[in-house]
C-alpha positions in Angstrom: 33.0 42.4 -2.8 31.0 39.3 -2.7 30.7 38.6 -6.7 31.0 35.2 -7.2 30.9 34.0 -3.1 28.8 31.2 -2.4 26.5 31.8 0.7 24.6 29.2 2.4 21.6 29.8 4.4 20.0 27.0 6.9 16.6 27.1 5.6 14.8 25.7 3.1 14.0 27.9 -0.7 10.3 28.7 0.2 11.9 30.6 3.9 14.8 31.8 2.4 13.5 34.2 -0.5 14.9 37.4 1.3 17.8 36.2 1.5 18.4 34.7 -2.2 17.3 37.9 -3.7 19.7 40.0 -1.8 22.3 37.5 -2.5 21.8 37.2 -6.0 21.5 41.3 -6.6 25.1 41.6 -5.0 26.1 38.7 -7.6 26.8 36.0 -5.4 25.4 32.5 -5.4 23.0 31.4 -2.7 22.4 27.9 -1.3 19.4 26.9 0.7 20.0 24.2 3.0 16.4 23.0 4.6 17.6 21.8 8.1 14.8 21.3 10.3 11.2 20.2 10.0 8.4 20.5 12.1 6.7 17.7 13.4 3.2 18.9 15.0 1.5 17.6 17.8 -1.7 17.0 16.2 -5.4 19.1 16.2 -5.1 19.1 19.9 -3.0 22.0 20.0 -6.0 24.0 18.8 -8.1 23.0 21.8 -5.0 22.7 24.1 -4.6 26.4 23.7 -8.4 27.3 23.6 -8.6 25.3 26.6 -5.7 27.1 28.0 -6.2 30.6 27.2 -9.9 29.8 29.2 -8.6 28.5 32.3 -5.7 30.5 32.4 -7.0 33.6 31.0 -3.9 35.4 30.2 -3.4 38.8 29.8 -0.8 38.7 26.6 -0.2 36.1 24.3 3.5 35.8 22.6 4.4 34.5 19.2 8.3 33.3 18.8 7.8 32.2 15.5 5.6 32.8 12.0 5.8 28.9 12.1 3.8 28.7 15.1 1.2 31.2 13.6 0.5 29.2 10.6 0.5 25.7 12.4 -1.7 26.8 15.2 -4.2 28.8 12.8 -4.0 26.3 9.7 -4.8 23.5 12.2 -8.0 25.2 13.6 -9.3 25.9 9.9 -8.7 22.3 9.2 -11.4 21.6 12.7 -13.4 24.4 12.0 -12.3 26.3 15.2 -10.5 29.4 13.3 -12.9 31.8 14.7 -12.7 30.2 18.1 -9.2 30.4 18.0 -9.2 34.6 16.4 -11.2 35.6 19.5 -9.7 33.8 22.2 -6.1 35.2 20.1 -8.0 38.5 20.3 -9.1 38.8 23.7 -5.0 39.3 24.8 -2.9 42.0 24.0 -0.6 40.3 21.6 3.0 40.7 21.1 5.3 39.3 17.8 9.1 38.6 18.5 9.6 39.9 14.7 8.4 41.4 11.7 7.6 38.2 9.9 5.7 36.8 12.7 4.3 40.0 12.8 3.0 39.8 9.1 1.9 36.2 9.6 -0.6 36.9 12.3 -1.9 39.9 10.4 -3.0 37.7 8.0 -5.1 35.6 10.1 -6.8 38.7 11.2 -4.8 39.0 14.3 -3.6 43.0 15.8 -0.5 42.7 16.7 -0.5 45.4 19.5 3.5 45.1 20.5 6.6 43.9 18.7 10.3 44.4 20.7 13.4 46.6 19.1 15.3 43.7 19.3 13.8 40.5 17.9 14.6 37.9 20.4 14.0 36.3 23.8 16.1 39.0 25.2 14.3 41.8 23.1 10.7 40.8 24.8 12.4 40.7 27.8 13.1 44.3 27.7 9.7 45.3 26.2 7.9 43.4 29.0 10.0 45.6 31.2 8.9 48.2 29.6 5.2 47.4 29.3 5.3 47.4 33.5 3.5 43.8 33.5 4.6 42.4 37.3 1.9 40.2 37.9 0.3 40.2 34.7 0.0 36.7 33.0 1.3 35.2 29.8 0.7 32.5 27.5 3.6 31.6 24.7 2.4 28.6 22.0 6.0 27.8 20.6 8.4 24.6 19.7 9.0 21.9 21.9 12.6 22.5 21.3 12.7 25.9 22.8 15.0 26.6 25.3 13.5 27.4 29.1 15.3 31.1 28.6 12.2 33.5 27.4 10.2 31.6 30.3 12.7 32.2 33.3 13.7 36.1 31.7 9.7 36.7 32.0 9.4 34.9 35.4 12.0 36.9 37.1 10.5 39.8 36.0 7.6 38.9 37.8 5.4 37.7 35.3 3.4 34.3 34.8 3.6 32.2 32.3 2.7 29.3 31.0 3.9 27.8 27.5 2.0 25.5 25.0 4.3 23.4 22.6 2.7 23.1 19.4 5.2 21.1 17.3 8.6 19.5 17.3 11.4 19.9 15.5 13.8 17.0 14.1 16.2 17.1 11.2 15.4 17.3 7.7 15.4 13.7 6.5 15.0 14.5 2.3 18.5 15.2 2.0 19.0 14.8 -1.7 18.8 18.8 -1.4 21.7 19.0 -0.1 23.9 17.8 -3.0 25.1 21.1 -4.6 26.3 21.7 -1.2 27.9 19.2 -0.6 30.0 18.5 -3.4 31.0 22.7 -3.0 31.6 22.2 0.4 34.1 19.0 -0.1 35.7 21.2 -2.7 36.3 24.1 0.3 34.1 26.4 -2.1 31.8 27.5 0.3 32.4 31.1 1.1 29.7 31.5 3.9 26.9 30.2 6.0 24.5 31.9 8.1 23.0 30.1 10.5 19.5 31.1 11.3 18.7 29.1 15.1 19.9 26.7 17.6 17.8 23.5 16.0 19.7 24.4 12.8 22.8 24.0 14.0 22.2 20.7 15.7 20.2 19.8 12.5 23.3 20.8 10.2 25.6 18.9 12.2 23.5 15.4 12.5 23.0 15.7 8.4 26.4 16.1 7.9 28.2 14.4 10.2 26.4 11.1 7.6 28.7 11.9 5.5 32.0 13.7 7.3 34.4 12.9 10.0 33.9 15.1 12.7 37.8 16.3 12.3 37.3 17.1 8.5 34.0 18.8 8.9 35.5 21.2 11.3 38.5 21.4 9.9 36.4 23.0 6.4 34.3 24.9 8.7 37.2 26.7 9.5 38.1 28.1 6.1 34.5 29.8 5.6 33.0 32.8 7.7 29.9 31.5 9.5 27.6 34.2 10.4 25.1 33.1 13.7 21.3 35.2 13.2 21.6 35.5 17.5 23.1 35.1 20.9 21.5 31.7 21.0 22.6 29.9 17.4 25.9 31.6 18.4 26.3 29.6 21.7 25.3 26.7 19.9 27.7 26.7 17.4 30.2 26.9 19.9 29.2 23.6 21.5 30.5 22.6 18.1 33.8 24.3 18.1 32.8 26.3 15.4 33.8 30.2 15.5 31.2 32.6 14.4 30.3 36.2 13.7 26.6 37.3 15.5 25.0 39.8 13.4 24.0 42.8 14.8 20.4 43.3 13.6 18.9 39.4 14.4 17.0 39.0 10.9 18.0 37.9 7.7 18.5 40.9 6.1 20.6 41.8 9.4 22.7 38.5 9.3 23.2 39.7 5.0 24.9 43.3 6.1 27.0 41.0 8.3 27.9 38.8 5.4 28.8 42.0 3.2 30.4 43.7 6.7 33.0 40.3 6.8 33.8 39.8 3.2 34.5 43.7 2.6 37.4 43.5 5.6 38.7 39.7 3.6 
């Protein structure tokens, strides 16, 4: 079924070893392309959010990402605030959109008291629904590159919240890892690519739009199956003209059974 398909994921090989190893046990090749890279905001996130979570004094706290877990807690061991920064994490019921992120604030110590069925905006929306928290406050630390959607979803709910943008994001600029691709791609022997968020695609199309015409780099898009991670990547790729199945489960292991689920119906 996918012996021999060449699958490309929009992350770089230290994100995306889930995803080679469940390539690479149903015999097909993977690719990693690193699309995006965060560019922090400095050590004043640390005490922006300390600061914040004081004033503010929030009831839940909210993780989009496992990048935003490492960045916010790496930064306060580098200023010696990681206790600081554990308690005042602590003091807040705290919510992970997904499993990962889950894992990743586990290891800092942190108990992660809620995490939604659906792991997106739109699944926290629901479990905030759930959770019955009309007036109830909420602090997010997340990319500046996030769209306003979690914010207004929670707002018209009836909750408050206030978000803290820890980083950036802007396109990979080492490119030279791109290569393989790119000569496989030129040669239309590119079977698949997921796409794993909205930043990625922009990313994907800045990088290779260096090197393509934007008629032949759509016009090879549109002899591989491109598998979007979410509702939100998906929407995004249409901006590009680019058609694109949403996997159902929005992980990687989700947007894989999709991959398997497209190529057993080719």
């Amino acid at each position: 079924m996918l012996k021999g398909k060449v699958i490309a994921i929009t992350r770089s090989k230290d994100d995306s070893t889930e995803f080679i190893d469940l390539v690479t046990k149903n015999n097909a090749i993977p690719i990693s392309l690193p699309t995006i890279e965060l560019v922090s905001k400095g050590e004043k996130i640390v005490d922006e959010f300390l600061e914040s979570v004081k004033q503010y004094n929030p009831d839940y706290s909210v993780f989009m990402s496992s990048k935003a877990v490492t960045l916010l807690f790496d930064t306060a061991k580098k200023i010696s605030k990681f206790e600081k920064l554990q308690l005042a994490v602590a003091n807040t019921i705290v919510i992970a959109v997904g499993p990962k992120t889950k894992i990743a604030l586990e290891n800092e110590g942190i108990k992660v008291a809620y995490m939604p069925n659906i792991y997106s905006s739109v699944g926290v929306g629901e479990l905030f629904t759930k959770l019955h928290a009309v007036g109830k406050k909420v602090i997010v630390p997340r990319s500046g590159a996030s769209t306003p959607f979690l914010k207004e979803l929670l707002e018209k709910i009836g909750i408050d919240v206030k978000e803290i943008h820890l980083y950036d994001v802007c396109a990979f600029r080492d490119t030279s890892q791109w290569n393989e691709f790119r000569e496989l791609f030129s040669k239309n022997k590119v079977d698949g690519i997921v796409f794993t968020s909205a930043s990625s695609v922009r990313a994907f199309f800045e990088i290779m739009t260096k090197d393509y015409d934007e008629n032949s780099l759509l016009e090879n898009m549109a002899k591989l199956s491109v598998i979007s991670i979410g509702p939100f990547t998906s929407d995004e790729l249409k901006k590009f003209k680019i058609k694109n199945t949403i996997s159902q489960v929005h992980t990687v292991s989700g947007a894989f059974d999709t991959v398997k689920t497209i190529f057993s119906i080719t």
